[in-house]
TIBASE-695640 format. One record per residue: x, z, y of N, C-alpha, C in turn; residue number from 0. Coordinates in Angstrom, 3 decimals, m for minus. Layout:
# TIBASE-695640
       nX       nZ       nY      caX      caZ      caY       cX       cZ       cY   i
        X        Z        Y        X        Z        Y        X        Z        Y NUM
...
***
This chain:
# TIBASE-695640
       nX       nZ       nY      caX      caZ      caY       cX       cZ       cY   i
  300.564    8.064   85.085  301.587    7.187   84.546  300.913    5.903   84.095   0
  301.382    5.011   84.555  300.915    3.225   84.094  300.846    2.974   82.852   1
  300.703    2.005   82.355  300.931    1.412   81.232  302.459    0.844   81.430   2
  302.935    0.102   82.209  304.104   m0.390   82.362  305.281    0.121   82.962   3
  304.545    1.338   83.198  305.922    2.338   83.866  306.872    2.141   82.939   4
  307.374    2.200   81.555  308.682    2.273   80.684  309.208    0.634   80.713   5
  308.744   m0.122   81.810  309.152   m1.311   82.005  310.383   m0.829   83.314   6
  310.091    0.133   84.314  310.268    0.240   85.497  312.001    0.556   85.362   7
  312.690    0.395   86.116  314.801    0.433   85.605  314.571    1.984   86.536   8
  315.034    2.389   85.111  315.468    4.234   86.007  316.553    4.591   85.999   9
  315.903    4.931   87.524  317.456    5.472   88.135  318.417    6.573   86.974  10
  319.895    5.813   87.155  321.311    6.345   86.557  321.302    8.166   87.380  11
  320.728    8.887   86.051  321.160   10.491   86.451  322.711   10.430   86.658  12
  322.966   11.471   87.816  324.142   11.828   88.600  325.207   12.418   87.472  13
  326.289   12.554   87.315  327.333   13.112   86.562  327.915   14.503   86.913  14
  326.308   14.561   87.946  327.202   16.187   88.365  326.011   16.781   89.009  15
  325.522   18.374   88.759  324.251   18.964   89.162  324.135   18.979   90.720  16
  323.524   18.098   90.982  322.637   18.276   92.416  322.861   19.032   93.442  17
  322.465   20.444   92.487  322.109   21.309   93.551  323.336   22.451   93.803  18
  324.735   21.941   93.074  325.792   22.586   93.021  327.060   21.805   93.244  19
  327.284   20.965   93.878  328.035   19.720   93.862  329.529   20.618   94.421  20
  330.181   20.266   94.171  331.517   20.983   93.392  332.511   19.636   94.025  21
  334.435   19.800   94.428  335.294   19.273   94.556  335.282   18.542   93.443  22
  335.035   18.852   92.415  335.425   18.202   91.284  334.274   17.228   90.838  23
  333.081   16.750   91.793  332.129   15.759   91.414  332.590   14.794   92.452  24
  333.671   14.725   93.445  333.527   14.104   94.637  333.768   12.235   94.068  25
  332.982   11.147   94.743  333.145   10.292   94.277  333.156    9.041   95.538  26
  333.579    7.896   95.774  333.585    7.183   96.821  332.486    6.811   97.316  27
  332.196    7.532   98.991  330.783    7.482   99.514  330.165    8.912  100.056  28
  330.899    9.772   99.211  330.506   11.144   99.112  330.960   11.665  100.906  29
  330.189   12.199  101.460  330.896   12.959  102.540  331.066   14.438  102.624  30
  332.139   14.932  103.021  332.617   16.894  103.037  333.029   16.642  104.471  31
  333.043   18.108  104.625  333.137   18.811  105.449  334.951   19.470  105.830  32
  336.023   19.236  106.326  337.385   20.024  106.432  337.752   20.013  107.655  33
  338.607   21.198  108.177  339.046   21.282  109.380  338.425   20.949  110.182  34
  337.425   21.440  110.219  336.039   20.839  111.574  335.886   19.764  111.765  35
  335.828   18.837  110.829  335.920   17.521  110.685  334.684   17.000  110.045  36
  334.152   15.892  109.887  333.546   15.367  108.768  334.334   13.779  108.438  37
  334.583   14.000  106.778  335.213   12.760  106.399  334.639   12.422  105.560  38
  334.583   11.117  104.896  333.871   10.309  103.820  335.135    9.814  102.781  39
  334.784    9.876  101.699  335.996    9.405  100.800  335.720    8.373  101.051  40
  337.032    6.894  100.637  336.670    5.644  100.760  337.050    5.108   99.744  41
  338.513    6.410   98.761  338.627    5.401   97.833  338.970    6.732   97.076  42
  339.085    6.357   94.957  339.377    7.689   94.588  340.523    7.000   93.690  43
  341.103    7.541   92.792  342.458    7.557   92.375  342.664    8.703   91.133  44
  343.162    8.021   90.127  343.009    9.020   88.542  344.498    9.029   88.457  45
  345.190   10.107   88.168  346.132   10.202   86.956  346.276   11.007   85.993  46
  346.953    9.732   84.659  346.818   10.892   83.787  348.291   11.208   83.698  47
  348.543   12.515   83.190  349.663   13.011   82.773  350.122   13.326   81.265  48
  349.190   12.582   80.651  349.062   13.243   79.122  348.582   14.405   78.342  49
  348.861   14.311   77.310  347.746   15.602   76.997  346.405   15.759   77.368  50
  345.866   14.932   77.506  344.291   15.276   78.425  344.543   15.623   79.718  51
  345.718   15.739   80.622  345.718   16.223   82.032  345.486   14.960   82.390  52
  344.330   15.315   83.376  344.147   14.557   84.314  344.383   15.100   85.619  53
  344.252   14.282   86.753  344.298   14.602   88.274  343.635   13.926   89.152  54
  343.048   13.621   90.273  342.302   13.146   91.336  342.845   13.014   92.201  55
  343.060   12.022   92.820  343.332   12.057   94.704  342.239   10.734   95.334  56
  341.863   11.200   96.727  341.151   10.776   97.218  341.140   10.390   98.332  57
  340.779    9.623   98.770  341.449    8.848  100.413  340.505    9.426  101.224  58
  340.696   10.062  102.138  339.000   10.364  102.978  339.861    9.900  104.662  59
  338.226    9.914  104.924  338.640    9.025  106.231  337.510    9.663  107.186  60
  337.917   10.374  108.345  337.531   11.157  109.248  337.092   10.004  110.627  61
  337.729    8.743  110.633  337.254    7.985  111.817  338.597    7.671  112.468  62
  339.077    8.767  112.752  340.188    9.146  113.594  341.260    9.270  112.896  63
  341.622    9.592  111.730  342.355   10.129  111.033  342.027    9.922  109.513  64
  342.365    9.596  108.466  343.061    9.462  107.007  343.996   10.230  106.487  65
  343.841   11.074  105.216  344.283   12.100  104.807  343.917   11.902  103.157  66
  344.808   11.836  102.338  344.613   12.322  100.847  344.552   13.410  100.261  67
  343.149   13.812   99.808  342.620   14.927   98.817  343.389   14.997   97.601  68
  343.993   15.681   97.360  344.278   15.907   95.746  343.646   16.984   94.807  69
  342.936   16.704   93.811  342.544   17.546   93.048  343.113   17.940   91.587  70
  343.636   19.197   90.994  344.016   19.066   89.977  343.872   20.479   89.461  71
  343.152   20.674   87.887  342.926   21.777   87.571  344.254   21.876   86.571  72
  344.760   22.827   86.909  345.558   23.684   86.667  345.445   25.491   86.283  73
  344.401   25.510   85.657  343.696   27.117   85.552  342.840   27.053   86.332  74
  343.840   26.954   87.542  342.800   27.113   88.781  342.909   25.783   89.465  75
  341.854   25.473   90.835  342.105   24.121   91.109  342.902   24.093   92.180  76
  344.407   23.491   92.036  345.391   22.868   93.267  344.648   21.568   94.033  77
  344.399   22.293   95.132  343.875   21.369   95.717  344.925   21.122   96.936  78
  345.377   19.987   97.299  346.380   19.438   98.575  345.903   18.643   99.729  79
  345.943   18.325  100.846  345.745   17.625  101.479  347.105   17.067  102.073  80
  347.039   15.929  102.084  348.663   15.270  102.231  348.550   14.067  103.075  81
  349.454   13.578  103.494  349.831   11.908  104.817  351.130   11.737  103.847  82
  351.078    9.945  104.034  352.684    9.503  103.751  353.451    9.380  104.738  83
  354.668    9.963  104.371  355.479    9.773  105.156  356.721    9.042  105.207  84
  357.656    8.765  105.945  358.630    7.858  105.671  359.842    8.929  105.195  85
  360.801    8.413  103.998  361.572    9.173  103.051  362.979    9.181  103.672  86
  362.916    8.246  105.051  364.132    9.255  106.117  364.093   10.256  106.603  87
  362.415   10.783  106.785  362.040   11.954  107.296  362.799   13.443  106.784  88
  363.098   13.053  105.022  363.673   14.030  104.081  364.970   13.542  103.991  89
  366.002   15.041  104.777  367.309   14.757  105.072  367.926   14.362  103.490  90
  368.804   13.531  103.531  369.824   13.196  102.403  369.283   12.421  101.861  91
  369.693   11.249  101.115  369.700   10.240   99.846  368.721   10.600   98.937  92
  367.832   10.746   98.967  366.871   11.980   97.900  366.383   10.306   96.873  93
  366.349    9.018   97.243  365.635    7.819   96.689  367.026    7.725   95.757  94
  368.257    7.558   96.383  369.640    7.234   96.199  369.493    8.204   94.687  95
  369.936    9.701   94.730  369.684   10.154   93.629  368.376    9.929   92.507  96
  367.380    9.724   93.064  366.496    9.507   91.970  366.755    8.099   91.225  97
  366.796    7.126   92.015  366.616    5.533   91.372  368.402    5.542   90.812  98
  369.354    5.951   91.403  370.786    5.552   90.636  371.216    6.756   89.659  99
  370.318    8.211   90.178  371.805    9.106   88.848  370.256    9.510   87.897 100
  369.041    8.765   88.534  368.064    9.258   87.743  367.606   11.069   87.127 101
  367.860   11.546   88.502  367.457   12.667   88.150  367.540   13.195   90.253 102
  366.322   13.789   90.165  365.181   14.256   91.957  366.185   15.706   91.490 103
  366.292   16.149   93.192  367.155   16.964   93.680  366.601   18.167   93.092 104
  367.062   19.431   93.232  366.364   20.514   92.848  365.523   21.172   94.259 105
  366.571   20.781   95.407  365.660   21.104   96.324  365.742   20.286   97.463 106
  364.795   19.775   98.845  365.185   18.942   99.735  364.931   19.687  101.022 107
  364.968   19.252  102.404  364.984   19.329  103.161  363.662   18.557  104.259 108
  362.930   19.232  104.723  361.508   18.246  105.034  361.351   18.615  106.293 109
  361.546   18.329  107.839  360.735   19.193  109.021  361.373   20.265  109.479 110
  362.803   20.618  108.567  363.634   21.523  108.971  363.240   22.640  107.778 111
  362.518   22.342  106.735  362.057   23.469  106.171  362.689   23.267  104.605 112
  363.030   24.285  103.808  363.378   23.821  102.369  362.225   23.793  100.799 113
  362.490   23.113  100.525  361.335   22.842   99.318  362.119   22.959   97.921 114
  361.452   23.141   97.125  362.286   22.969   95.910  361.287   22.465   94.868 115
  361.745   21.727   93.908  361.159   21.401   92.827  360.377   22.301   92.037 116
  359.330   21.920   92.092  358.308   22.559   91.277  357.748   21.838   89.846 117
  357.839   20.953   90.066  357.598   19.860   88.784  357.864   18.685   88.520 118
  358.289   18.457   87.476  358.366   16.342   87.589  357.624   15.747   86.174 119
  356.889   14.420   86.497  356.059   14.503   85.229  355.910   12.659   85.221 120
  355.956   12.287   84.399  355.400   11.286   84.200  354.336   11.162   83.803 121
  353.354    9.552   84.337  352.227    9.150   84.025  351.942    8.124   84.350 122
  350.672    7.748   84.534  350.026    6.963   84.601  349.092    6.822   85.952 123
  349.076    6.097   86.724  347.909    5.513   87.885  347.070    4.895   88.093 124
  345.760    5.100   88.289  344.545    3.745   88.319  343.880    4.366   89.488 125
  343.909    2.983   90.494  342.901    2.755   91.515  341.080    2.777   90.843 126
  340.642    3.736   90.729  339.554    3.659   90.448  338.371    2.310   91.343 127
  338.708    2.712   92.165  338.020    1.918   93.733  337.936    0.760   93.084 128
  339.156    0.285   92.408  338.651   m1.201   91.983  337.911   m1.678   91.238 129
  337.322   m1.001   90.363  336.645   m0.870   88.973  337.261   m1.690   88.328 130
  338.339   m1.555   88.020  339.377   m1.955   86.660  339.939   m0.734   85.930 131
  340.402   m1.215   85.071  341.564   m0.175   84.615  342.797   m0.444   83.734 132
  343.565   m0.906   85.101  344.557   m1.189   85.301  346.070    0.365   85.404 133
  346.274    0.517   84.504  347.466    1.640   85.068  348.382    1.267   85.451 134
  349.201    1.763   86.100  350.686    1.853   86.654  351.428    2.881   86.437 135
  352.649    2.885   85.623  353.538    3.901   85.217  354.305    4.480   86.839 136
  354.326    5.759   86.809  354.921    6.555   87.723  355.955    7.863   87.160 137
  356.510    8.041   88.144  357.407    9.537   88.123  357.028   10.371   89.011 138
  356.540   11.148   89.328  355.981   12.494   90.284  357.321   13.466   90.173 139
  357.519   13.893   91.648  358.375   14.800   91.657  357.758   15.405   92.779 140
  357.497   16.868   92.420  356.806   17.633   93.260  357.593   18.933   93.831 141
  357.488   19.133   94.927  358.253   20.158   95.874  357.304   21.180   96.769 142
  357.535   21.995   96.674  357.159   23.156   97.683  357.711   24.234   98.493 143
  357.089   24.699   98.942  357.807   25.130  100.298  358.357   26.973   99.228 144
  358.944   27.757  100.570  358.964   29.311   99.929  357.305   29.837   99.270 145
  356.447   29.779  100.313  355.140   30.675  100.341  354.289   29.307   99.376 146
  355.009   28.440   99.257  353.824   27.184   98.071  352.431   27.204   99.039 147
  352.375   27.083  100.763  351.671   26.809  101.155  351.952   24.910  101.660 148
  352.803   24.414  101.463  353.688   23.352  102.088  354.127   22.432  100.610 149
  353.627   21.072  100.438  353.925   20.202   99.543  354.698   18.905   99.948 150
  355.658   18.510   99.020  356.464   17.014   99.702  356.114   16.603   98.007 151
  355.814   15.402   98.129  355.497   14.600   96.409  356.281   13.206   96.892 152
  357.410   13.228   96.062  357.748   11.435   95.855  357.503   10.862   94.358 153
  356.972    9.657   94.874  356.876    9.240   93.544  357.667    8.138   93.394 154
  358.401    7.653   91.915  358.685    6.826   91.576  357.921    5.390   91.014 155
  357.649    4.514   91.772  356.600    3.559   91.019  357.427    2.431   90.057 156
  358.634    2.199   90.279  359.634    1.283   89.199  361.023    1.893   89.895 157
  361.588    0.876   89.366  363.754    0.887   89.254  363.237    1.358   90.787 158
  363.327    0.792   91.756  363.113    1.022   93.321  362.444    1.515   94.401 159
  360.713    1.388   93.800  359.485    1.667   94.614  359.542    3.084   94.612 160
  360.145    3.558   95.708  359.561    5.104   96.038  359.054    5.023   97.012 161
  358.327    5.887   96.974  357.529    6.930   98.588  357.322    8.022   98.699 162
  356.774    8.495   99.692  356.255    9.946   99.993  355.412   10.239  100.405 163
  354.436   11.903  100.268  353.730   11.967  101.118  353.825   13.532  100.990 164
  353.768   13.644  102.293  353.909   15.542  102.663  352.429   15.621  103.319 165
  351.909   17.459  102.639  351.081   18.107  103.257  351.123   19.795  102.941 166
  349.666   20.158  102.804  349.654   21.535  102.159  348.721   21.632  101.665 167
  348.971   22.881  101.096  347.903   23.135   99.849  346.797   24.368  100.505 168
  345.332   23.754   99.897  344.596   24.379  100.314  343.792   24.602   99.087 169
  342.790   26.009   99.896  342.036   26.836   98.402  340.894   25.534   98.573 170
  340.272   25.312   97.475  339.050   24.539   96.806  337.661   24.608   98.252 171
  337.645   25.859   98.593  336.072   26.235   99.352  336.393   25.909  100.799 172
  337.746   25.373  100.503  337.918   24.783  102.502  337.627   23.472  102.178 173
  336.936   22.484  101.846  336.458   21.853  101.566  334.831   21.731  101.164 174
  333.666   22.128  101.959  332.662   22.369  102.484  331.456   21.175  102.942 175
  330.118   21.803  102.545  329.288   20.852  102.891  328.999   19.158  102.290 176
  329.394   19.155  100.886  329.995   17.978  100.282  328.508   17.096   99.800 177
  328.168   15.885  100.327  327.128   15.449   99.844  327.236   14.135   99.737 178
  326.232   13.586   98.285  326.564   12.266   97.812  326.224   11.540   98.688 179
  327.065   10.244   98.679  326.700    8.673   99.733  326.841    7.454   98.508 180
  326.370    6.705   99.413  326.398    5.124   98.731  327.922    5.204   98.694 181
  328.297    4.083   98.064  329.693    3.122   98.193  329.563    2.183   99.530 182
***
């Protein structure tokens, strides 16, 4: 060791053990392993729900294909993989009831398949990616299928801004091979 080594800028230890890197360390840069795929996150995404709940979603990008990770511990971890979709796709007025009688259906119609409300929550949104922290108030209304293998999420972003995005829910360990990258 030098004399001037405690001059030298040391490297920022990781926020998450090395040699055990976990869904829940994933950060923009990071690449995993899904559906015989390899994707790289590009961007990550916080909400809170209050109470200390937090949640994760994550943009990953396969080359070919773009898909949002969702992470959220719930006991156990709900993990989703989801696409947006367009909210004609879901038969009936489902925006119509939310933005005018202010209250999401109990159940909708998605692909020919039926979903029903599983939760609705308000919170909060921040693009992490940007390094601000900036929130955006939201409404989450969450739907699932009979077997809760099948998710439809609209969210409310003001009086008007809705969207969607349908996927399914997958266990935590289908998500494989996860290792840190640059930004």
């Amino acid at each position: 060791m030098g004399l001037f080594d405690f001059l030298k800028k040391k490297e920022k230890e990781p926020e998450y053990d090395v040699t055990n890197i976990t869904i829940k360390d994933l950060n923009v840069g990071f690449m995993l392993d899904y559906d015989l795929k390899t994707w790289q996150v590009k961007e990550k995404y916080e909400y809170d729900w209050g109470q200390e709940n937090f949640s994760h979603e994550f943009l990953l990008d396969a080359g070919d294909e773009t898909v949002y990770l969702g992470v959220e511990n719930r006991g156990d971890l709900f993990v989703t993989i989801m696409k947006p979709i367009k909210l004609k796709q879901i038969e009936g007025d489902v925006v119509k009831q939310i933005v005018d009688q202010k209250k999401a259906p109990s159940a909708l119609i998605y692909e020919g398949e039926t979903y029903h409300l599983d939760g609705d929550s308000a919170g909060y949104f921040n693009d992490i990616t940007k390094g601000n922290n900036e929130w955006e108030e939201l409404l989450s209304f969450e739907y699932l299928n009979a077997d809760e293998s099948k998710i439809v999420n609209i969210t409310q972003w003001d009086e008007r801004n809705v969207d969607a995005v349908a996927g399914i829910v997958i266990k935590d360990y289908h998500i494989e091979n996860i290792i840190p990258g640059g930004k």
